[in-house]
C-alpha positions in Angstrom: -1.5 -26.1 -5.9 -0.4 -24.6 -9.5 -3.1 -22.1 -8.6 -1.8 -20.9 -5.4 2.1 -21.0 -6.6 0.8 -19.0 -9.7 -0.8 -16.4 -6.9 2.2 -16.2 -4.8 4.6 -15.9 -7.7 2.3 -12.9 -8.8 2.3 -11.0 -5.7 6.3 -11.4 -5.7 6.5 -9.6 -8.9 4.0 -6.9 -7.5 6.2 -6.6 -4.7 9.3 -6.3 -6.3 8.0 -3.5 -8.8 6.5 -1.9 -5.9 10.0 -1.6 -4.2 11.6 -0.3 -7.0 8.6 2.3 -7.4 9.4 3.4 -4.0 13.0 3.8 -4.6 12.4 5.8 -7.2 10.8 8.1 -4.7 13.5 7.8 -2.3 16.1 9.5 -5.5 14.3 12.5 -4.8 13.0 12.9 -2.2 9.1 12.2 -3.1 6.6 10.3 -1.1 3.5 8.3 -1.6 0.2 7.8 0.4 -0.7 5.4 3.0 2.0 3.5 5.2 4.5 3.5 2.6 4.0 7.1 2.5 4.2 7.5 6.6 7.3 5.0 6.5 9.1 7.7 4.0 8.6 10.7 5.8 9.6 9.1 8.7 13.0 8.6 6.9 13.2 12.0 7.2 13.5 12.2 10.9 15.0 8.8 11.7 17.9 7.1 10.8 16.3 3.2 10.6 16.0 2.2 7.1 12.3 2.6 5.6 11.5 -1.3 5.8 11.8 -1.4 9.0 9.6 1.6 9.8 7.1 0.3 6.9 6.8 -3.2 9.3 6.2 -1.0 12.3 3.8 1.4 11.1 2.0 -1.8 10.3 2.1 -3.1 13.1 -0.7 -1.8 15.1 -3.1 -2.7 11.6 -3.1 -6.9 11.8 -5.4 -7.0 14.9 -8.0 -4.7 13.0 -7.2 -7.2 10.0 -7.6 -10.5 11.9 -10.6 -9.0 13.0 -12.2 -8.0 9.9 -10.6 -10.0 7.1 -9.7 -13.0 8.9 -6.4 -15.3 9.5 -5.6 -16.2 5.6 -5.3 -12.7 4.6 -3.6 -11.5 8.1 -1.1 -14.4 6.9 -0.8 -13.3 3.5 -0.1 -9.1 4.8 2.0 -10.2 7.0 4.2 -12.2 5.1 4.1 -9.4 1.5 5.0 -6.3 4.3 7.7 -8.5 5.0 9.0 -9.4 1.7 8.4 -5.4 0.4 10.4 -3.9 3.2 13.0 -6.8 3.0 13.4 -6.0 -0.8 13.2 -2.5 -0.7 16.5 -1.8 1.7 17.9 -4.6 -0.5 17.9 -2.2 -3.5 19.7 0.6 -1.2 22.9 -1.9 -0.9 23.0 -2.4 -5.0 23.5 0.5 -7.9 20.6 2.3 -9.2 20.4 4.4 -12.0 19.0 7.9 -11.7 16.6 10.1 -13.5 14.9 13.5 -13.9 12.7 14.1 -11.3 9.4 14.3 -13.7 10.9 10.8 -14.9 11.0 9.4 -11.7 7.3 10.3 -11.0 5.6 8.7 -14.0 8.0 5.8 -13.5 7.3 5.5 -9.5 3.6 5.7 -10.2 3.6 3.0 -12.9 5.7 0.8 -10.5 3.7 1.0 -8.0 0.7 1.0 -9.8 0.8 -2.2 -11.2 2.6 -3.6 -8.3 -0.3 -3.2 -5.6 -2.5 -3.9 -8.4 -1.0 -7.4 -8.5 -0.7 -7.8 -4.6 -4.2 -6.7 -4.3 -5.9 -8.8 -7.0 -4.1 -12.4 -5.9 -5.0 -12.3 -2.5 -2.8 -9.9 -0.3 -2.2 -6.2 0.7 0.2 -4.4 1.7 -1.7 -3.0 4.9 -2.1 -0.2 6.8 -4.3 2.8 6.1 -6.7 0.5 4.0 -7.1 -2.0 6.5 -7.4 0.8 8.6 -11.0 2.5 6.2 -12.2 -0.7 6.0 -12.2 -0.8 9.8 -13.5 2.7 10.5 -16.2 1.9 7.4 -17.6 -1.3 9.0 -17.5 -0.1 12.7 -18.9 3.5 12.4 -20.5 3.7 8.9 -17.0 6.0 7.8 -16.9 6.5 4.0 -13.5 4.5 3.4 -12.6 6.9 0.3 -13.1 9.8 3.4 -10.3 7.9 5.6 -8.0 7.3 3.1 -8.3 10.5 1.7 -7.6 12.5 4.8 -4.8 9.5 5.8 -3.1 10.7 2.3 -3.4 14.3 2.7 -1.9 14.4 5.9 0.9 13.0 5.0 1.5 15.0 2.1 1.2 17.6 4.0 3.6 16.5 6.8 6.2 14.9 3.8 5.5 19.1 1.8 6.6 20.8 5.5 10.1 18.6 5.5 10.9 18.4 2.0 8.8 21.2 0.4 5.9 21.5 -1.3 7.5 20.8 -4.8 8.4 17.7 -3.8 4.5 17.6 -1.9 3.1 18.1 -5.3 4.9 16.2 -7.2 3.9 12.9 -4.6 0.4 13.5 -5.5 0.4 13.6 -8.9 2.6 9.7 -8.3 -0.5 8.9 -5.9 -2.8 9.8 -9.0 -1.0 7.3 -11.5 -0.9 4.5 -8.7 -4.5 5.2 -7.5 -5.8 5.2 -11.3 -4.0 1.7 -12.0 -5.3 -0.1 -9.1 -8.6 1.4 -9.6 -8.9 0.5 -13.5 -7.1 -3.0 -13.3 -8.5 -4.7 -9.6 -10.3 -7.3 -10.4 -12.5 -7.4 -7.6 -12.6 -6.4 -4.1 -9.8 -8.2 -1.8 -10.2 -11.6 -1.7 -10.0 -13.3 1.7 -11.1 -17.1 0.3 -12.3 -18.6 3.9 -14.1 -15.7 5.1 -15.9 -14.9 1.7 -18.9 -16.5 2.7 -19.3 -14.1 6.2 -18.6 -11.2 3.8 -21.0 -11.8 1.4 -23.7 -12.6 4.0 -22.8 -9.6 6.2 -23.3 -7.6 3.0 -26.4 -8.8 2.0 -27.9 -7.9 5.3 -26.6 -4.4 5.3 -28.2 -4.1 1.7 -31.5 -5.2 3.3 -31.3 -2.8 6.0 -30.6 0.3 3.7 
């Protein structure tokens, strides 16, 4: 029980740095990767707030992770995209301090950073274009660093024809801090505790069939 409040209380914190990480894109007009990325450019052309088009660009994701990463970790998304876009318009309605643009990159990517990297190592995800690889990887043998790649160029490159390609630029080089944090401080790959088992099995067989 102390174990699992300790988890939850985790992912909290990573969710709340994440939201002020995004802010800090939003002061200038910058973007990120993945569905956080699309829900910002979509920003652009819409006038709903980005949490609600962060929960429906998510949307059409949970069946592919109830599917592949079972009903704990569904749960778990579910209820962190919730609590991420819920904070993050929460932090429109109060003061916030601005910086210099190059500022607000390093700071965004630390934010973020660290944030998923806490959601990611207690059990949860923020959703979307990873659930999405992971999907693409198991069903048709897609390299998941290929899928996410292309998922985050694109939208670069969508967020670079709106804003400009300054403000493009400038995303990426926040995608590089984030990426570089997760990537140095996950602990191990996503944990989904009651379907563990099925993954570890299903791996083992595709080990013995390469």
């Amino acid at each position: 029980m102390i174990e699992r409040l300790k988890m939850v209380s985790l992912v909290i914190l990573g969710l709340f740095l994440t939201a002020i990480g995004l802010k800090f894109l939003a002061l200038h007009e910058l973007t990120f990767g993945g569905t956080a990325g699309l829900a910002t450019v979509l920003t652009f052309l819409s006038p709903w707030s980005w949490g609600v088009l962060f929960f429906l660009v998510n949307l059409p994701f949970f069946w592919m992770s109830l599917k592949k990463l079972g009903k704990w970790f569904t749960i778990s998304s579910f209820m962190s995209i919730i609590g991420i876009s819920i904070l993050r318009d929460g932090l429109d309605l109060l003061p916030f301090f601005s910086v210099p643009m190059w500022l607000t990159t390093v700071l965004a990517g630390l934010c973020i950073g660290f944030g998923v990297t806490l959601v990611l190592n207690n059990g949860s995800s923020l959703g979307g274009i990873h659930i999405l690889a992971l999907y693409l990887d198991q069903k048709w043998q897609i390299n998941r660093g290929i899928s996410i790649f292309i998922c985050d160029l694109s939208i670069i490159v969508l967020a670079g024809l709106l804003v400009g390609w300054g403000s493009a630029l400038l995303s990426v080089l926040v995608i590089f801090i984030a990426s570089t944090i997760i990537g140095r401080y996950k602990k191990s790959p996503i944990k989904v505790p009651e379907q563990q088992p099925v993954f570890e099995k299903a791996r083992s067989q595709s080990m013995n069939e390469s």
